[in-house]
N, C-alpha and C positions, 0 to 999 in steps of 0.2 A: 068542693073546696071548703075547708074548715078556715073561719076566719076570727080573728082576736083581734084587742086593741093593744097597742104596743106604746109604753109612755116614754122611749126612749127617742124614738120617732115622733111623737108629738110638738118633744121641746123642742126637735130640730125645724119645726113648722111645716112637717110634712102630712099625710093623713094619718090620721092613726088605727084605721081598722086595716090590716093586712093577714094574708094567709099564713098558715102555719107549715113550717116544716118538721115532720116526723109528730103529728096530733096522733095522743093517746088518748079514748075516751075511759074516763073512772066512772065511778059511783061516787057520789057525797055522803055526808055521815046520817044526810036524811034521806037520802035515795032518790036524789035529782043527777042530772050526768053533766059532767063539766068535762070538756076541752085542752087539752095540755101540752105543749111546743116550742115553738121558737122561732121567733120572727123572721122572716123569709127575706128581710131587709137586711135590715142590721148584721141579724147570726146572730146577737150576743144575748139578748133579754127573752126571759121566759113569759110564757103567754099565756092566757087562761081565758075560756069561756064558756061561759053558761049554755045550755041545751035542753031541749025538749027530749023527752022518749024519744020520739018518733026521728027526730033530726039525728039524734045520737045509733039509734038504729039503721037509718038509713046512708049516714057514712060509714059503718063499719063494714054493713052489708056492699056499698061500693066499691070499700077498696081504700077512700079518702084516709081512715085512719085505723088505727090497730085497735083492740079491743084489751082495756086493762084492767077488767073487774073479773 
């Protein structure tokens, strides 16, 4: 499960790290992988998070997310 922080949920005082639905993994413009979605709560707010190689390899390779580079 790919997970992000989501600031719309926050101000509501609820947690703010939740899963993503429909995570794309990208490439950055220096060649780190970031996370990309939408809050599994809400539906409405976009989501972003940072990743390792290896994390980022290892959800695509499962299945968690689609692969956008």
């Amino acid at each position: 499960m790919v997970e992000g922080y989501c600031v719309v949920c926050k101000k509501e005082g609820g947690k703010t790290k939740r899963a993503m639905k429909n995570p794309v993994i990208e490439k950055t413009s220096r060649g780190g992988f970031i996370a990309k979605g939408i809050c599994s709560n809400c539906g409405k707010t976009k989501m972003c998070a940072m990743m390792s190689k290896d994390a980022a390899e290892k959800a695509i390779k499962s299945g968690e997310a689609k692969k956008g580079y």
